[in-house]
N, C-alpha and C positions, 0 to 999 in steps of 0.2 A: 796357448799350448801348441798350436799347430804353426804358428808363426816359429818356434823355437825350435820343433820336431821335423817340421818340414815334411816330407815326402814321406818320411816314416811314422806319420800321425796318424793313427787308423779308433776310429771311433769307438769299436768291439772293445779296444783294451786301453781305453783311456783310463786315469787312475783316478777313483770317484773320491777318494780323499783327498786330494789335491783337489776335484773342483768344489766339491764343500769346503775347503778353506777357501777359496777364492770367490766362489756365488754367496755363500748361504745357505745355498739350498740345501734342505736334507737327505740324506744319502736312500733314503726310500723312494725319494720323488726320483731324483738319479735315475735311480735304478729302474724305474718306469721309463724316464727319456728315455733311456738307454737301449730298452728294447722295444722302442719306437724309431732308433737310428736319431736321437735328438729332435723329435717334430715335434712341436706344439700339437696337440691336438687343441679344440676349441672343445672347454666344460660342458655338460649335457643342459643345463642347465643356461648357456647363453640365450640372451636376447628374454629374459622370461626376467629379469632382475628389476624392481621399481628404481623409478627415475628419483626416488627419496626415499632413501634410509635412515636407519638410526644414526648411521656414520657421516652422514650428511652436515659437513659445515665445520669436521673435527680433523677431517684429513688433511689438511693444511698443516697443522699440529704436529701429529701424526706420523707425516711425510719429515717433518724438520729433525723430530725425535730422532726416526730411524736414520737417518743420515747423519746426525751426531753419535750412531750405534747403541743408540738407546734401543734395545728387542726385547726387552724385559715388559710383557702383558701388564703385570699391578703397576710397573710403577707408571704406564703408558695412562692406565686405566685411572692411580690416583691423578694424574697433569690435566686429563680431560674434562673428568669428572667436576673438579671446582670450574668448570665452564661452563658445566651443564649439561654434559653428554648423561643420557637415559639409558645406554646399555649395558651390556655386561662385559664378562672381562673374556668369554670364548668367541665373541665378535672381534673385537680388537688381536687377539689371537688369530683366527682366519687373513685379519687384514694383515698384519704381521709376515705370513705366511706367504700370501699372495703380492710381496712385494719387498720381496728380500734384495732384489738387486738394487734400492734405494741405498741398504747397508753397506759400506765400503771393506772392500775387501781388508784381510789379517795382511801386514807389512810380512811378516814370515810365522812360519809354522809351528805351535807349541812343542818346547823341550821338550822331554821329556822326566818326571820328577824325581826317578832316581827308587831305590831301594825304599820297603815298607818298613812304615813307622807303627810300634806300639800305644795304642789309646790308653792312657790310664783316668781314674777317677777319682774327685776327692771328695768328702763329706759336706752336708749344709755348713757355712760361713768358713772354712774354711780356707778358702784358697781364691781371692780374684787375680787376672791377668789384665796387664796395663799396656798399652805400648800408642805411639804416635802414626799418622798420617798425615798423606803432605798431600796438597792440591794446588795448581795453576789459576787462576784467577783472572779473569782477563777485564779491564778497566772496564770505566764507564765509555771512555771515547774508542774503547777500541783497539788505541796502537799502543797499548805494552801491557803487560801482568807481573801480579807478583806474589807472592806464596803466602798461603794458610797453612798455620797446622792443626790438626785435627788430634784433640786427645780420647782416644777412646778406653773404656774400662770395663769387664764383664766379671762374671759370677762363673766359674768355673764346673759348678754345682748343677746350677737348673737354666744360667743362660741371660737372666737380667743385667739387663747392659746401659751403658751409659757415653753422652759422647758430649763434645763441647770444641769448640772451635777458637783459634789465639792467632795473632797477629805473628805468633815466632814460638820456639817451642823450644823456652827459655825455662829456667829453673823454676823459676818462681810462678811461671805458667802452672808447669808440671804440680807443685803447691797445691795452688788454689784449684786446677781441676781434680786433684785428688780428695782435696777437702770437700768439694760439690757435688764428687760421685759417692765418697762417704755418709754425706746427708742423705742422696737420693737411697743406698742401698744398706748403708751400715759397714762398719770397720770389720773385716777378716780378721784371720789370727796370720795370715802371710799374704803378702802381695807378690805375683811372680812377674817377671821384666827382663828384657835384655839388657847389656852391658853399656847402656844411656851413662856418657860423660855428667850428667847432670848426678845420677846415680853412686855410681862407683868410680873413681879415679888411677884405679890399678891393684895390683897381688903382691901380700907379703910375702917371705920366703914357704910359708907353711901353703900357701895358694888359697888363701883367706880373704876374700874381699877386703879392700881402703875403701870403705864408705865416702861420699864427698861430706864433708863439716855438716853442713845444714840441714842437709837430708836424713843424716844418723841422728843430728837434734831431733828432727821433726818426726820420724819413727819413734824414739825414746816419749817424745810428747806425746802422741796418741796412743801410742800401746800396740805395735804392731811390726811384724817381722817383715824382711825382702828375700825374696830365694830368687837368685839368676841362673838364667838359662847357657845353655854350652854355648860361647862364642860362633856366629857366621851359624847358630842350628835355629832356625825361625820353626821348626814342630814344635817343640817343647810347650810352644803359648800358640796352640794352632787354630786356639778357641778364636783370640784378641785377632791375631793374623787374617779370620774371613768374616770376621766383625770390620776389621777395615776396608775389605774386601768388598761385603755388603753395602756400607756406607757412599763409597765409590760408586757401583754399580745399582744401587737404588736411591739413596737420598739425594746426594748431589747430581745423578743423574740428569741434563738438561735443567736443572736448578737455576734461578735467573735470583739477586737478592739485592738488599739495598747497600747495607754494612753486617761488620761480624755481630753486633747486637740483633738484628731483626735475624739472621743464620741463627742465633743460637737458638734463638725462642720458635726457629721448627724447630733446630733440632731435637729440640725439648718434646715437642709434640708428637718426632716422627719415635723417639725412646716408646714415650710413653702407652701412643700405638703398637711399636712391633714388640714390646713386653707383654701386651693384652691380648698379643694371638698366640694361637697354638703353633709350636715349631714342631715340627717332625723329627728334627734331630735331638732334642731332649725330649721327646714325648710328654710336654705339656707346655702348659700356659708358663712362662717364665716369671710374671708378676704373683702369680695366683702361688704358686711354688713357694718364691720365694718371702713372699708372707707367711705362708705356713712350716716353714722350715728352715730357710737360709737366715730370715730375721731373729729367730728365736736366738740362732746362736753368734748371731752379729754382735759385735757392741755399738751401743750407741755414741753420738758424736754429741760431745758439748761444747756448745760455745763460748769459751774461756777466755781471756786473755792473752794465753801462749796459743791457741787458737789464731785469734783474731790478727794476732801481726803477721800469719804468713800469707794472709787472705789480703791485709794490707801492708804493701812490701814498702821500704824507705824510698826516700825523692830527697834528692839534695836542691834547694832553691838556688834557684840564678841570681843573680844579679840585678835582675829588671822583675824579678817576684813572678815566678815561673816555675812551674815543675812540670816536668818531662812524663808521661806516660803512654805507654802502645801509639808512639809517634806525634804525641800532640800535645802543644802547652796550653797550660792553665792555671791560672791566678792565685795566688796566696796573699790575702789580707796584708796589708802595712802595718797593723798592730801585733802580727806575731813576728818575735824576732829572731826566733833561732834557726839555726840552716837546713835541719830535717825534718821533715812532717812523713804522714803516711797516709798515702792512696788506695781508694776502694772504688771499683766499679762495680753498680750493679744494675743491671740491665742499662737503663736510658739515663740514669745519670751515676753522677760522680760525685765521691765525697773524698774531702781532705781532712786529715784529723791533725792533732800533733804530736810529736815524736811519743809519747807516752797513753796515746789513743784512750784519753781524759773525757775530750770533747769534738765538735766537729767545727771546722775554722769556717767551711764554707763548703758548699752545693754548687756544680754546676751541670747543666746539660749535654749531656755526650750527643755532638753532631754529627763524628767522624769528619769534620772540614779542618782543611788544614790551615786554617785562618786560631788565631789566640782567641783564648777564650778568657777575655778579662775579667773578675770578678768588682764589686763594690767597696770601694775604700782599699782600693789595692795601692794606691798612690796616696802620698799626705798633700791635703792640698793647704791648708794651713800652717806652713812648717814654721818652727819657734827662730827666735833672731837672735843670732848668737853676740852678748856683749864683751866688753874688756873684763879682766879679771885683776888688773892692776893698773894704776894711774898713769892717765895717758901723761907725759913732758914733752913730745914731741909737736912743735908750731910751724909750720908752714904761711906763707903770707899768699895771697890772690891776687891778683889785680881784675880789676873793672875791666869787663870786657866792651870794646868801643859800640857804640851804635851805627849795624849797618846802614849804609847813604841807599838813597831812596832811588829809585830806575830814574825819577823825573831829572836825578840832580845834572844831568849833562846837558841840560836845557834849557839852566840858572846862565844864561850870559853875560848878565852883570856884574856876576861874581866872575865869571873867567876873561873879559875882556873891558880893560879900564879907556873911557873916552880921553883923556886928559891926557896919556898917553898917546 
Protein backbone atom coordinates (compact mmCIF):
# COMPACT_ATOMS: atom_id res chain seq x y z
CA UNK A 1 0.00 0.00 0.00
CA UNK A 2 2.77 2.48 0.37
CA UNK A 3 4.59 1.25 -2.46
CA UNK A 4 1.37 2.23 -4.61
CA UNK A 5 0.55 5.56 -2.52
CA UNK A 6 3.90 6.62 -2.24
CA UNK A 7 4.58 9.95 -0.56
CA UNK A 8 0.88 10.29 0.24
CA UNK A 9 0.83 7.03 2.44
CA UNK A 10 0.22 8.14 5.93
CA UNK A 11 -0.52 5.44 8.52
CA UNK A 12 -3.39 7.50 10.56
CA UNK A 13 -5.66 6.88 7.49
CA UNK A 14 -4.79 3.76 6.07
CA UNK A 15 -7.99 1.76 5.17
CA UNK A 16 -8.40 -1.14 7.73
CA UNK A 17 -10.55 -2.93 5.27
CA UNK A 18 -8.32 -3.33 2.63
CA UNK A 19 -5.57 -4.58 5.01
CA UNK A 20 -8.02 -7.22 6.51
CA UNK A 21 -8.52 -8.40 3.14
CA UNK A 22 -4.98 -8.63 2.47
CA UNK A 23 -3.31 -9.78 6.28
CA UNK A 24 -6.20 -11.56 7.92
CA UNK A 25 -5.86 -9.99 10.47
CA UNK A 26 -8.93 -8.74 12.19
CA UNK A 27 -10.05 -5.56 12.14
CA UNK A 28 -10.03 -5.18 16.12
CA UNK A 29 -6.25 -6.23 16.28
CA UNK A 30 -6.02 -3.40 13.33
CA UNK A 31 -7.33 -1.15 15.12
CA UNK A 32 -4.98 -1.73 18.30
CA UNK A 33 -1.68 -1.57 15.58
CA UNK A 34 -3.00 1.30 14.62
CA UNK A 35 -2.85 3.31 17.64
CA UNK A 36 0.50 1.89 18.37
CA UNK A 37 1.50 3.62 14.89
CA UNK A 38 1.83 -0.39 13.60
CA UNK A 39 4.49 -1.69 16.32
CA UNK A 40 4.46 -5.02 17.39
CA UNK A 41 4.53 -4.73 20.96
CA UNK A 42 5.84 -8.16 22.50
CA UNK A 43 2.60 -10.13 24.61
CA UNK A 44 2.86 -9.73 28.39
CA UNK A 45 3.06 -13.11 28.69
CA UNK A 46 6.43 -13.62 26.52
CA UNK A 47 9.38 -15.78 27.57
CA UNK A 48 6.92 -17.50 30.37
CA UNK A 49 5.38 -20.07 27.55
CA UNK A 50 6.53 -23.99 27.94
CA UNK A 51 9.13 -25.43 25.66
CA UNK A 52 6.01 -28.29 25.01
CA UNK A 53 2.56 -27.79 24.38
CA UNK A 54 -0.36 -29.54 23.62
CA UNK A 55 0.25 -28.12 20.00
CA UNK A 56 3.45 -29.69 19.97
CA UNK A 57 4.35 -31.93 16.90
CA UNK A 58 0.66 -30.80 15.12
CA UNK A 59 1.93 -27.42 13.76
CA UNK A 60 3.49 -28.71 10.91
CA UNK A 61 -0.18 -29.79 9.87
CA UNK A 62 -1.39 -26.96 10.97
CA UNK A 63 0.93 -24.54 9.18
CA UNK A 64 0.14 -26.67 5.73
CA UNK A 65 -3.67 -26.21 6.35
CA UNK A 66 -3.66 -22.63 6.87
CA UNK A 67 -1.59 -21.94 3.74
CA UNK A 68 -4.03 -24.12 1.69
CA UNK A 69 -6.53 -21.31 3.47
CA UNK A 70 -8.03 -23.85 5.55
CA UNK A 71 -8.96 -21.23 8.92
CA UNK A 72 -11.83 -23.02 9.77
CA UNK A 73 -11.08 -24.14 13.85
CA UNK A 74 -13.38 -27.80 13.64
CA UNK A 75 -12.37 -28.76 10.50
CA UNK A 76 -8.57 -27.91 11.62
CA UNK A 77 -9.44 -29.58 14.87
CA UNK A 78 -11.26 -32.92 13.13
CA UNK A 79 -7.52 -33.32 10.57
CA UNK A 80 -5.39 -33.29 13.89
CA UNK A 81 -7.32 -35.01 16.07
CA UNK A 82 -7.23 -38.45 14.04
CA UNK A 83 -3.44 -37.99 14.76
CA UNK A 84 -3.74 -37.72 18.09
CA UNK A 85 -3.75 -34.13 19.13
CA UNK A 86 -5.34 -33.98 23.02
CA UNK A 87 -6.64 -30.44 22.84
CA UNK A 88 -9.34 -28.50 22.13
CA UNK A 89 -10.77 -26.67 19.36
CA UNK A 90 -10.12 -22.70 21.41
CA UNK A 91 -6.29 -23.61 21.29
CA UNK A 92 -6.22 -24.32 17.64
CA UNK A 93 -8.32 -21.02 17.38
CA UNK A 94 -5.62 -18.84 19.32
CA UNK A 95 -3.15 -20.58 16.91
CA UNK A 96 -5.07 -19.68 13.98
CA UNK A 97 -5.07 -16.18 15.17
CA UNK A 98 -1.63 -15.86 16.01
CA UNK A 99 -0.67 -16.69 12.44
CA UNK A 100 -2.85 -15.44 9.97
CA UNK A 101 0.00 -14.22 7.73
CA UNK A 102 0.61 -18.16 6.80
CA UNK A 103 -3.08 -17.49 5.05
CA UNK A 104 -2.64 -16.02 1.58
CA UNK A 105 -4.01 -13.20 0.87
CA UNK A 106 -8.07 -12.66 -1.23
CA UNK A 107 -6.92 -12.39 -5.18
CA UNK A 108 -9.75 -9.27 -4.97
CA UNK A 109 -12.32 -7.93 -2.85
CA UNK A 110 -15.84 -9.55 -2.27
CA UNK A 111 -18.75 -8.18 -4.63
CA UNK A 112 -21.04 -7.26 -3.22
CA UNK A 113 -24.53 -9.42 -3.14
CA UNK A 114 -26.89 -7.15 -4.25
CA UNK A 115 -30.68 -6.56 -3.05
CA UNK A 116 -32.43 -8.69 -0.13
CA UNK A 117 -33.99 -11.80 -0.59
CA UNK A 118 -37.31 -13.22 1.18
CA UNK A 119 -36.74 -16.54 3.53
CA UNK A 120 -39.72 -18.70 2.88
CA UNK A 121 -40.61 -22.06 4.73
CA UNK A 122 -41.92 -25.30 3.77
CA UNK A 123 -43.62 -28.17 5.96
CA UNK A 124 -42.09 -31.71 7.12
CA UNK A 125 -41.38 -33.90 3.77
CA UNK A 126 -42.35 -31.63 1.86
CA UNK A 127 -39.89 -29.81 -0.27
CA UNK A 128 -35.97 -31.15 -0.74
CA UNK A 129 -33.46 -29.06 -2.81
CA UNK A 130 -30.91 -30.67 -5.11
CA UNK A 131 -28.18 -29.24 -7.06
CA UNK A 132 -24.33 -30.17 -8.14
CA UNK A 133 -20.85 -29.21 -7.11
CA UNK A 134 -17.69 -29.40 -8.92
CA UNK A 135 -14.06 -29.83 -7.48
CA UNK A 136 -10.45 -29.81 -9.06
CA UNK A 137 -8.73 -32.81 -8.23
CA UNK A 138 -5.25 -33.01 -8.48
CA UNK A 139 -3.41 -36.51 -9.45
CA UNK A 140 -1.47 -38.84 -7.80
CA UNK A 141 1.89 -37.53 -9.57
CA UNK A 142 0.97 -34.31 -9.32
CA UNK A 143 1.15 -32.81 -12.81
CA UNK A 144 -2.58 -32.48 -13.94
CA UNK A 145 -6.23 -32.75 -12.43
CA UNK A 146 -9.38 -33.35 -13.39
CA UNK A 147 -12.99 -32.85 -12.03
CA UNK A 148 -15.52 -34.34 -9.60
CA UNK A 149 -18.85 -33.70 -9.27
CA UNK A 150 -20.37 -33.57 -6.22
CA UNK A 151 -24.16 -34.20 -5.90
CA UNK A 152 -25.53 -32.72 -2.87
CA UNK A 153 -29.29 -32.98 -1.59
CA UNK A 154 -31.09 -31.42 1.76
CA UNK A 155 -34.37 -31.35 3.59
CA UNK A 156 -35.72 -27.93 3.10
CA UNK A 157 -37.58 -28.57 6.44
CA UNK A 158 -35.11 -29.21 9.27
CA UNK A 159 -31.66 -29.43 7.19
CA UNK A 160 -30.90 -33.31 6.85
CA UNK A 161 -28.73 -33.50 4.07
CA UNK A 162 -26.99 -35.82 1.90
CA UNK A 163 -24.02 -35.74 -0.62
CA UNK A 164 -22.10 -38.22 -2.87
CA UNK A 165 -19.52 -37.81 -5.26
CA UNK A 166 -19.45 -39.02 -9.45
CA UNK A 167 -16.79 -39.05 -11.89
CA UNK A 168 -19.09 -36.39 -14.18
CA UNK A 169 -22.45 -35.19 -13.50
CA UNK A 170 -24.09 -37.16 -16.07
CA UNK A 171 -27.87 -38.02 -15.97
CA UNK A 172 -27.77 -41.19 -14.95
CA UNK A 173 -25.41 -40.00 -12.02
CA UNK A 174 -28.00 -37.55 -11.12
CA UNK A 175 -30.37 -41.09 -10.95
CA UNK A 176 -28.75 -42.92 -8.79
CA UNK A 177 -27.73 -40.16 -6.32
CA UNK A 178 -31.21 -39.14 -6.11
CA UNK A 179 -32.17 -42.73 -5.60
CA UNK A 180 -29.35 -42.97 -2.55
CA UNK A 181 -30.48 -39.80 -0.98
CA UNK A 182 -34.22 -41.07 -1.15
CA UNK A 183 -33.04 -44.22 0.80
CA UNK A 184 -31.03 -42.23 3.21
CA UNK A 185 -33.92 -39.53 3.82
CA UNK A 186 -37.20 -40.61 2.15
CA UNK A 187 -39.10 -39.39 -1.09
CA UNK A 188 -40.66 -35.52 -0.80
CA UNK A 189 -43.78 -34.62 -2.34
CA UNK A 190 -41.57 -31.89 -4.74
CA UNK A 191 -37.89 -31.70 -5.31
CA UNK A 192 -36.67 -28.09 -6.13
CA UNK A 193 -33.50 -27.53 -8.74
CA UNK A 194 -32.32 -25.31 -11.23
CA UNK A 195 -32.74 -25.41 -14.93
CA UNK A 196 -29.93 -28.71 -15.12
CA UNK A 197 -30.05 -29.88 -19.08
CA UNK A 198 -30.20 -33.22 -17.56
CA UNK A 199 -33.66 -31.98 -16.15
CA UNK A 200 -35.56 -29.75 -18.37
CA UNK A 201 -34.68 -29.34 -22.14
CA UNK A 202 -36.76 -26.05 -22.67
CA UNK A 203 -40.47 -23.93 -22.62
CA UNK A 204 -43.60 -24.67 -24.32
CA UNK A 205 -45.41 -21.75 -25.69
CA UNK A 206 -47.59 -21.52 -22.13
CA UNK A 207 -43.81 -21.45 -20.37
CA UNK A 208 -44.49 -24.84 -19.06
CA UNK A 209 -41.43 -26.91 -18.49
CA UNK A 210 -40.27 -29.92 -21.52
CA UNK A 211 -39.23 -32.31 -18.93
CA UNK A 212 -36.09 -34.42 -20.40
CA UNK A 213 -37.73 -38.25 -21.39
CA UNK A 214 -36.30 -40.10 -18.49
CA UNK A 215 -36.42 -37.89 -15.92
CA UNK A 216 -40.42 -37.38 -16.35
CA UNK A 217 -40.21 -41.36 -16.42
CA UNK A 218 -38.42 -41.63 -13.47
CA UNK A 219 -40.59 -38.93 -11.39
CA UNK A 220 -43.81 -40.68 -12.75
CA UNK A 221 -41.99 -43.96 -11.23
CA UNK A 222 -41.41 -42.78 -7.84
CA UNK A 223 -44.27 -40.57 -7.15
CA UNK A 224 -42.80 -37.16 -6.98
CA UNK A 225 -42.99 -33.74 -8.39
CA UNK A 226 -39.95 -31.00 -9.62
CA UNK A 227 -40.54 -27.25 -9.20
CA UNK A 228 -37.61 -24.86 -10.87
CA UNK A 229 -36.20 -22.11 -9.83
CA UNK A 230 -36.08 -18.56 -11.91
CA UNK A 231 -33.29 -18.88 -14.41
CA UNK A 232 -29.48 -17.26 -13.39
CA UNK A 233 -31.63 -16.79 -9.44
CA UNK A 234 -29.32 -19.24 -7.26
CA UNK A 235 -31.70 -17.79 -3.77
CA UNK A 236 -34.47 -19.57 -4.39
CA UNK A 237 -32.44 -23.09 -3.27
CA UNK A 238 -30.11 -21.03 -0.97
CA UNK A 239 -30.45 -24.01 1.48
CA UNK A 240 -28.55 -26.58 -1.27
CA UNK A 241 -26.28 -23.40 -2.50
CA UNK A 242 -24.32 -23.30 1.25
CA UNK A 243 -24.63 -26.99 1.52
CA UNK A 244 -22.30 -26.81 -1.30
CA UNK A 245 -20.69 -24.08 0.16
CA UNK A 246 -20.00 -26.05 3.52
CA UNK A 247 -18.97 -29.15 1.68
CA UNK A 248 -16.05 -27.12 0.01
CA UNK A 249 -15.10 -25.27 2.82
CA UNK A 250 -15.32 -28.14 5.60
CA UNK A 251 -15.27 -31.67 4.05
CA UNK A 252 -12.92 -31.43 1.35
CA UNK A 253 -11.05 -29.04 2.97
CA UNK A 254 -7.15 -30.21 2.74
CA UNK A 255 -8.82 -33.65 2.15
CA UNK A 256 -6.17 -36.00 0.73
CA UNK A 257 -8.22 -39.70 -0.72
CA UNK A 258 -7.49 -42.74 -2.44
CA UNK A 259 -10.38 -42.96 -5.38
CA UNK A 260 -14.18 -41.72 -5.55
CA UNK A 261 -15.22 -45.19 -3.53
CA UNK A 262 -13.09 -44.67 -0.30
CA UNK A 263 -14.52 -40.31 -0.87
CA UNK A 264 -17.76 -41.41 -0.74
CA UNK A 265 -17.64 -43.58 2.47
CA UNK A 266 -16.44 -40.19 4.31
CA UNK A 267 -18.60 -38.59 2.77
CA UNK A 268 -21.09 -40.88 4.23
CA UNK A 269 -19.63 -40.44 7.72
CA UNK A 270 -19.02 -36.81 7.46
CA UNK A 271 -23.52 -36.54 6.44
CA UNK A 272 -24.11 -38.69 9.06
CA UNK A 273 -21.90 -36.51 11.76
CA UNK A 274 -23.12 -33.03 10.68
CA UNK A 275 -27.02 -34.45 10.77
CA UNK A 276 -26.28 -35.40 14.54
CA UNK A 277 -25.24 -31.95 15.52
CA UNK A 278 -27.14 -29.23 16.55
CA UNK A 279 -27.19 -26.37 13.69
CA UNK A 280 -28.12 -22.94 14.90
CA UNK A 281 -29.73 -22.15 11.64
CA UNK A 282 -32.61 -24.67 12.02
CA UNK A 283 -32.56 -24.70 15.69
CA UNK A 284 -31.95 -28.34 16.06
CA UNK A 285 -30.57 -31.60 15.54
CA UNK A 286 -31.41 -32.16 11.68
CA UNK A 287 -31.47 -36.21 12.15
CA UNK A 288 -33.39 -36.11 15.41
CA UNK A 289 -36.05 -33.73 13.52
CA UNK A 290 -36.23 -35.39 10.76
CA UNK A 291 -37.10 -38.64 12.25
CA UNK A 292 -39.69 -37.18 14.14
CA UNK A 293 -41.30 -35.17 11.52
CA UNK A 294 -39.98 -35.01 7.97
CA UNK A 295 -40.11 -39.15 7.90
CA UNK A 296 -43.41 -39.43 8.97
CA UNK A 297 -44.49 -37.67 5.92
CA UNK A 298 -41.92 -38.91 3.53
CA UNK A 299 -42.66 -41.86 1.38
CA UNK A 300 -40.91 -44.63 1.42
CA UNK A 301 -38.53 -46.02 -1.37
CA UNK A 302 -39.04 -49.58 -2.68
CA UNK A 303 -36.89 -51.51 -4.34
CA UNK A 304 -38.52 -52.57 -7.53
CA UNK A 305 -37.59 -53.33 -10.58
CA UNK A 306 -38.52 -49.89 -12.40
CA UNK A 307 -36.34 -49.07 -9.48
CA UNK A 308 -33.49 -51.01 -10.06
CA UNK A 309 -32.54 -50.26 -13.75
CA UNK A 310 -31.91 -46.60 -13.10
CA UNK A 311 -29.56 -47.54 -10.36
CA UNK A 312 -28.29 -50.05 -13.14
CA UNK A 313 -27.95 -48.04 -16.36
CA UNK A 314 -27.29 -49.98 -19.96
CA UNK A 315 -23.63 -50.85 -21.31
CA UNK A 316 -23.38 -51.94 -24.80
CA UNK A 317 -20.55 -54.69 -25.12
CA UNK A 318 -17.56 -54.47 -27.30
CA UNK A 319 -16.23 -56.36 -29.33
CA UNK A 320 -13.51 -57.97 -27.24
CA UNK A 321 -16.32 -58.52 -24.15
CA UNK A 322 -15.98 -55.22 -22.51
CA UNK A 323 -18.24 -52.75 -20.97
CA UNK A 324 -17.39 -49.27 -20.43
CA UNK A 325 -18.16 -47.74 -16.97
CA UNK A 326 -16.93 -44.31 -14.93
CA UNK A 327 -13.97 -44.72 -17.39
CA UNK A 328 -13.01 -48.26 -17.07
CA UNK A 329 -13.55 -51.73 -18.74
CA UNK A 330 -14.68 -54.72 -17.62
CA UNK A 331 -15.41 -58.30 -18.56
CA UNK A 332 -18.49 -59.95 -19.63
CA UNK A 333 -18.58 -63.71 -19.76
CA UNK A 334 -18.40 -65.50 -23.26
CA UNK A 335 -21.58 -67.44 -22.45
CA UNK A 336 -23.83 -64.26 -22.53
CA UNK A 337 -24.59 -63.31 -25.90
CA UNK A 338 -26.56 -60.56 -26.29
CA UNK A 339 -25.07 -56.84 -26.71
CA UNK A 340 -26.69 -55.18 -23.38
CA UNK A 341 -26.27 -55.96 -19.95
CA UNK A 342 -26.61 -53.52 -16.94
CA UNK A 343 -24.06 -52.13 -14.51
CA UNK A 344 -24.05 -51.59 -10.75
CA UNK A 345 -21.63 -50.32 -8.56
CA UNK A 346 -21.49 -50.50 -5.00
CA UNK A 347 -19.07 -49.51 -3.08
CA UNK A 348 -15.84 -51.78 -3.80
CA UNK A 349 -17.21 -53.86 -6.20
CA UNK A 350 -19.22 -54.23 -9.33
CA UNK A 351 -21.78 -56.24 -10.64
CA UNK A 352 -22.95 -56.99 -14.24
CA UNK A 353 -26.51 -58.17 -14.70
CA UNK A 354 -28.40 -58.81 -18.01
CA UNK A 355 -30.29 -56.63 -20.03
CA UNK A 356 -33.53 -57.87 -18.14
CA UNK A 357 -31.75 -57.73 -14.44
CA UNK A 358 -32.86 -61.74 -14.08
CA UNK A 359 -29.51 -62.66 -12.74
CA UNK A 360 -25.97 -61.53 -12.21
CA UNK A 361 -23.40 -62.56 -15.06
CA UNK A 362 -20.43 -61.61 -13.02
CA UNK A 363 -18.59 -59.63 -9.92
CA UNK A 364 -15.67 -57.71 -10.27
CA UNK A 365 -13.51 -55.58 -7.94
CA UNK A 366 -13.49 -51.88 -8.46
CA UNK A 367 -9.51 -50.84 -8.44
CA UNK A 368 -10.07 -47.52 -10.07
CA UNK A 369 -6.68 -48.69 -12.36
CA UNK A 370 -6.87 -48.11 -15.68
CA UNK A 371 -5.74 -51.46 -16.60
CA UNK A 372 -8.97 -54.16 -17.93
CA UNK A 373 -10.36 -55.86 -15.60
CA UNK A 374 -10.94 -59.43 -17.10
CA UNK A 375 -13.39 -61.69 -15.74
CA UNK A 376 -13.33 -65.78 -16.03
CA UNK A 377 -14.47 -67.62 -18.97
CA UNK A 378 -14.53 -64.34 -20.72
CA UNK A 379 -12.95 -65.99 -23.91
CA UNK A 380 -14.01 -69.71 -25.37
CA UNK A 381 -11.07 -71.42 -25.03
CA UNK A 382 -12.43 -74.64 -26.63
CA UNK A 383 -14.15 -73.19 -29.62
CA UNK A 384 -16.31 -76.03 -31.76
CA UNK A 385 -14.89 -76.86 -35.52
CA UNK A 386 -16.81 -75.84 -38.06
CA UNK A 387 -17.62 -78.84 -40.85
CA UNK A 388 -18.98 -79.00 -44.56
CA UNK A 389 -22.45 -79.02 -44.80
CA UNK A 390 -22.59 -80.54 -48.43
CA UNK A 391 -20.28 -82.96 -50.20
CA UNK A 392 -16.92 -82.02 -50.73
CA UNK A 393 -16.19 -82.87 -55.25
CA UNK A 394 -13.41 -80.80 -55.21
CA UNK A 395 -9.61 -82.99 -55.65
CA UNK A 396 -6.50 -81.36 -55.66
CA UNK A 397 -3.43 -83.64 -56.11
CA UNK A 398 0.11 -82.99 -53.78
CA UNK A 399 3.23 -83.89 -54.63
CA UNK A 400 6.02 -85.42 -52.23
CA UNK A 401 7.88 -82.90 -51.07
CA UNK A 402 11.97 -83.78 -51.84
CA UNK A 403 14.17 -84.52 -48.83
CA UNK A 404 16.34 -81.73 -47.69
CA UNK A 405 20.46 -82.66 -48.68
CA UNK A 406 22.25 -82.99 -45.55
CA UNK A 407 25.22 -79.72 -44.59
CA UNK A 408 27.74 -82.92 -44.97
CA UNK A 409 26.70 -83.35 -48.64
CA UNK A 410 29.43 -80.83 -50.34
CA UNK A 411 32.05 -83.10 -48.82
CA UNK A 412 30.73 -86.45 -50.83
CA UNK A 413 33.81 -86.02 -53.46
CA UNK A 414 33.14 -89.01 -55.00
CA UNK A 415 29.93 -88.24 -56.09
CA UNK A 416 31.20 -84.84 -57.54
CA UNK A 417 34.53 -85.70 -59.08
CA UNK A 418 34.96 -88.93 -61.38
CA UNK A 419 38.90 -90.47 -61.43
CA UNK A 420 38.42 -92.00 -64.92
CA UNK A 421 37.75 -88.70 -66.09
Amino acid sequence: MKAKDGDKFDLQKVNLSELVRRTGISRKKLRRLKENNFVFKPHGNTGRKAEVTVMSGYTGVVDDLLRNRVTNSEVIYDRIKELGYKGSVPTIRRYVEAHRDLVPAERQAVSPQGNRGRRYETGPGESYQMDWGFVNVINTSGTGTYRVACFAMICHHCGERYIEFFPAAKLEHLLIGMIHAFIYMGIPESVLTDNMKSVVIGRDPDNQPIWQKDYEEFMNVLGFKTKLCKVAHPFTKGKVERLVRFVKENFLAGRVFANITDLNCEALKWCNAQNGKYHRAVDCVPHDKHLAECQKSAGILTMNKDVMKYLCPLRKISFDGFVNFEGRRFGVPYSYTKKLCRVRRDTFTLYIYDDELTKVLVQHNVTWSRKDSFCKDQYAVNQPEEYPSVPVKTTVKQLEEPEPASAFEKFNFAKAVSWDD
